[in-house]
C-alpha positions in Angstrom: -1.6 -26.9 22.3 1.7 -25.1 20.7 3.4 -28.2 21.9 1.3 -30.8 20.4 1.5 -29.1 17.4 5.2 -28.8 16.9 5.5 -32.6 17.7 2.7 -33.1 14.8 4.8 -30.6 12.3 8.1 -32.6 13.6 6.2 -35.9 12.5 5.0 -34.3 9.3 8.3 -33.7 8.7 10.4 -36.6 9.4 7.8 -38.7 7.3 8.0 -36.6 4.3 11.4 -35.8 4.2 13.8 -37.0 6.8 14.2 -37.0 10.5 17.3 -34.5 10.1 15.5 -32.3 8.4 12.3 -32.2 10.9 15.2 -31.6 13.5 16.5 -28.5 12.4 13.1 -26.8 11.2 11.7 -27.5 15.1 15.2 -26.1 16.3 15.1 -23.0 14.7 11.3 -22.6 15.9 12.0 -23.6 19.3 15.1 -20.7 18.8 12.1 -18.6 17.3 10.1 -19.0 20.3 12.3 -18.5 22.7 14.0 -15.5 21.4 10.3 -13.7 21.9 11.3 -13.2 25.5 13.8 -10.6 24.5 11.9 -8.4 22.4 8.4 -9.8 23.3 6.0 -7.1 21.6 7.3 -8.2 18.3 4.3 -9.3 15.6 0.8 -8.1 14.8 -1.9 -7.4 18.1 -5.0 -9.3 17.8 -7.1 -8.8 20.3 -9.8 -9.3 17.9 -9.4 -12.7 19.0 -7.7 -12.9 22.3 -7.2 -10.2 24.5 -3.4 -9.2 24.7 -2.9 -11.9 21.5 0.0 -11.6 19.2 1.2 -13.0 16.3 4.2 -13.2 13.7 5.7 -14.9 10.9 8.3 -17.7 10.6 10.0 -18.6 7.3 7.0 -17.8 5.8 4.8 -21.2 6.7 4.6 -20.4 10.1 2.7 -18.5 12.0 3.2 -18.4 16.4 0.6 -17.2 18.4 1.4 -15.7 21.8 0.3 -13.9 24.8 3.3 -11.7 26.4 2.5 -11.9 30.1 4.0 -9.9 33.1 7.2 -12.2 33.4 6.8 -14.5 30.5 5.7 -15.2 26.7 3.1 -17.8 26.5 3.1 -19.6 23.2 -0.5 -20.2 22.3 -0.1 -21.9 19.2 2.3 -23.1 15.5 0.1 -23.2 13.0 1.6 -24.6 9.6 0.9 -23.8 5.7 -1.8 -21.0 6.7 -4.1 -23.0 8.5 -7.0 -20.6 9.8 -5.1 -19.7 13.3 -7.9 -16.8 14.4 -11.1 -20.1 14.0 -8.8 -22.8 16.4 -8.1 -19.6 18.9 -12.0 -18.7 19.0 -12.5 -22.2 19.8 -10.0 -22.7 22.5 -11.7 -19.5 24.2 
C-alpha cells in the first residue's frame, strides 16, 4: 500500500507543480522512511488500530504508518493532507 501511495503523491505532485519538485518531496520521504530503522520506536503507538502500530509526522502533511518488527520497520502506509489514516488501516485489517 505505502508504495502505491507515494507513486500517487509523486504523480500529484509532478502534475501540479513540477516533476522536480515531486522528486525531492518523495526523496526526503523515502530518507524519512528509511531513517526509522535507526531509531524505530519514534512516533505515537496505536494499537487502537493495529497491534504494535506506529505513527509520526512529516513536514506537517504527512503522516507514515509503521509496524517496527524484530529485524525490520514495515511501512504500512503515507497518507497525504490528513486523510483519515486510522478508517483505510481498519479496513486493510
Amino acid at each position: 500500500m505505502a508504495e502505491r501511495q507515494i507513486n500517487a503523491l509523486h504523480a500529484y505532485i509532478s502534475a501540479n507543480a513540477n516533476e522536480e519538485r515531486a522528486n525531492g518531496y518523495v526523496a526526503r520521504i523515502t530518507s524519512f522512511c528509511n531513517s526509522l530503522s535507526v531509531l524505530p520506536m519514534r512516533g505515537m503507538k496505536r494499537d487502537d488500530i493495529m497491534q504494535g502500530l506506529r505513527v509520526i509526522g512529516f513536514e506537517r502533511h504527512v503522516t507514515m504508518a509503521f509496524v517496527v518488527m524484530a529485524d525490520v520497520v514495515v511501512i504500512e502506509g503515507i497518507f497525504y493532507g490528513g486523510r483519515d489514516f486510522a478508517a483505510v488501516l481498519q479496513t486493510k485489517i
